[in-house]
C-alpha positions in Angstrom: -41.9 15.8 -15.9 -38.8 16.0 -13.5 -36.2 13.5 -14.0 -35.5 11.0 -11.4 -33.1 12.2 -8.1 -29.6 10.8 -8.9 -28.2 9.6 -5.9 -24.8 10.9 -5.6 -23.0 9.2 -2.2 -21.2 12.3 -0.3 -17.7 11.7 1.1 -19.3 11.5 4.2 -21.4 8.5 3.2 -18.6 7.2 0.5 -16.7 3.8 2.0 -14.1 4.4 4.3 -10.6 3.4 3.5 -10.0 0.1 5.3 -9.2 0.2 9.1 -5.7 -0.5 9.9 -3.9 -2.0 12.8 -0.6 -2.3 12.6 2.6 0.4 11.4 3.1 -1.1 8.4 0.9 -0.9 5.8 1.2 -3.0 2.2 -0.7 -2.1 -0.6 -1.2 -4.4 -3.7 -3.2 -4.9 -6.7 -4.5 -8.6 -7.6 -7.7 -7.5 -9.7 -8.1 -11.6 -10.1 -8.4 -13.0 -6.8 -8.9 -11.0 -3.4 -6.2 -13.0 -1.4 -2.4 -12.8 -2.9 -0.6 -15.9 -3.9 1.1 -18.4 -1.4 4.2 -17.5 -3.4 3.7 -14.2 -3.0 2.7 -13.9 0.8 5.5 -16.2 1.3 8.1 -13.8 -0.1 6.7 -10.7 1.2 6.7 -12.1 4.8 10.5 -13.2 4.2 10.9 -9.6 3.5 9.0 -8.4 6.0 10.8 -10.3 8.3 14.3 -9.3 7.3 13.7 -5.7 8.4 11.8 -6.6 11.8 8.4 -7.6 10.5 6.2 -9.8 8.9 2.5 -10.4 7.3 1.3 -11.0 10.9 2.1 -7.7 12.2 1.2 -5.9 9.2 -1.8 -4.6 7.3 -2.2 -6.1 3.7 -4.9 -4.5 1.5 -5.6 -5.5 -2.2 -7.1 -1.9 -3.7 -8.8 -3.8 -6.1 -11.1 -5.4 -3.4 -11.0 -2.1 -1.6 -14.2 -0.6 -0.6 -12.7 3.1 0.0 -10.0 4.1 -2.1 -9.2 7.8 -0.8 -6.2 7.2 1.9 -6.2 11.0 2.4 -7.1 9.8 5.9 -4.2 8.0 6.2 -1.9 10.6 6.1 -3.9 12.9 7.5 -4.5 10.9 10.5 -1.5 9.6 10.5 -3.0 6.1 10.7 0.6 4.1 9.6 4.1 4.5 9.8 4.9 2.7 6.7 3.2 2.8 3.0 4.3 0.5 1.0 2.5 0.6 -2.7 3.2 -2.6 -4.9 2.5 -1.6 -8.3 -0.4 0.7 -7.1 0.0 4.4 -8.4 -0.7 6.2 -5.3 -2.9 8.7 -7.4 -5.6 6.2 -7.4 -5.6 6.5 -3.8 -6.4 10.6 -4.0 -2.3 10.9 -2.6 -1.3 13.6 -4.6 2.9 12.5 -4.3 5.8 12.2 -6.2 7.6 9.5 -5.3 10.6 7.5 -7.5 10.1 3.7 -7.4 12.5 2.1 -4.6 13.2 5.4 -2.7 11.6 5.8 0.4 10.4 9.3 0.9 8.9 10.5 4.5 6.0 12.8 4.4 4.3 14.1 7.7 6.0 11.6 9.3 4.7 8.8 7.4 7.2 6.8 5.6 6.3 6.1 1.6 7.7 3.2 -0.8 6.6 2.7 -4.4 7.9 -0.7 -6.1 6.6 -2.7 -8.9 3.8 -5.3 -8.3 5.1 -8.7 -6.2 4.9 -11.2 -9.4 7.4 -8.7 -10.9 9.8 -8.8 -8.3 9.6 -12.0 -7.3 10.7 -12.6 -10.8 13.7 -10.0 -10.9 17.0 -10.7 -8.8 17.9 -6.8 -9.6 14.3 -5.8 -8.3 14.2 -8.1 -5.4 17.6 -6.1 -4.5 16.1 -2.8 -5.5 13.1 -3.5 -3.0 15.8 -4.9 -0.1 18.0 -1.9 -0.1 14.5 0.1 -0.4 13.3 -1.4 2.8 16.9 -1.4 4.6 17.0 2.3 4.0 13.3 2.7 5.3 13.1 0.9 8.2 16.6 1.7 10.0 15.8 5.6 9.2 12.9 5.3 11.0 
């Protein structure tokens, strides 16, 4: 007797990563709850807004509650102009990059940030300093 067909999804058929709208693009990971903290929305949109943008005008995605996780898509369709990763390694996203936490890097024309998850910095004067130099240097390069 045969055993039962396994059905294997395809990357055809596998979820999609998110849609995006908007040129920046934040990435975090709250395994807990699929909407971040008021604290934390409230800080990232002060920083945000410092370099010319806010949570309004950018795409927030929790990659725990993500149905697709490849962003090769991303970059390859050069779907954003800014990736930032909070405390997301971007391997888990099938992004093959080296990057060094809190120095932007421009690939393809996207621009890349890696920096430690938002309850971390929020928490860290030197980190919150890190990040704001990090996103200075981003954004006016750009």
């Amino acid at each position: 007797m045969a055993p039962p067909p396994v059905n294997v999804p395809s990357p055809a058929t596998a979820a999609a990563f998110p849609a995006l709208k908007h040129k920046v693009l934040v990435l975090t990971d709250e395994p807990k709850q699929q909407e971040m903290l008021m604290s934390e929305a409230l800080f990232l949109d002060n920083i945000l807004k410092a370099v010319g943008h806010s949570l309004e005008t950018s795409d927030v995605v929790n990659f725990s509650f993500m149905p697709g996780q490849d962003a090769r898509t991303v970059l390859s369709g050069k779907k954003t102009n800014f990736f930032i990763s909070f405390g997301v390694p971007l391997i888990k996203l099938h992004l093959d990059l080296l990057l060094v936490p809190y120095t932007p890097k421009n690939l393809e024309g996207i621009w890349f940030l890696l920096v430690d998850p938002l309850v971390v910095i929020e928490a860290d004067r030197n980190l919150k300093k890190k990040l704001w130099q990090a996103l200075q240097k981003m954004f006016e390069m750009s």
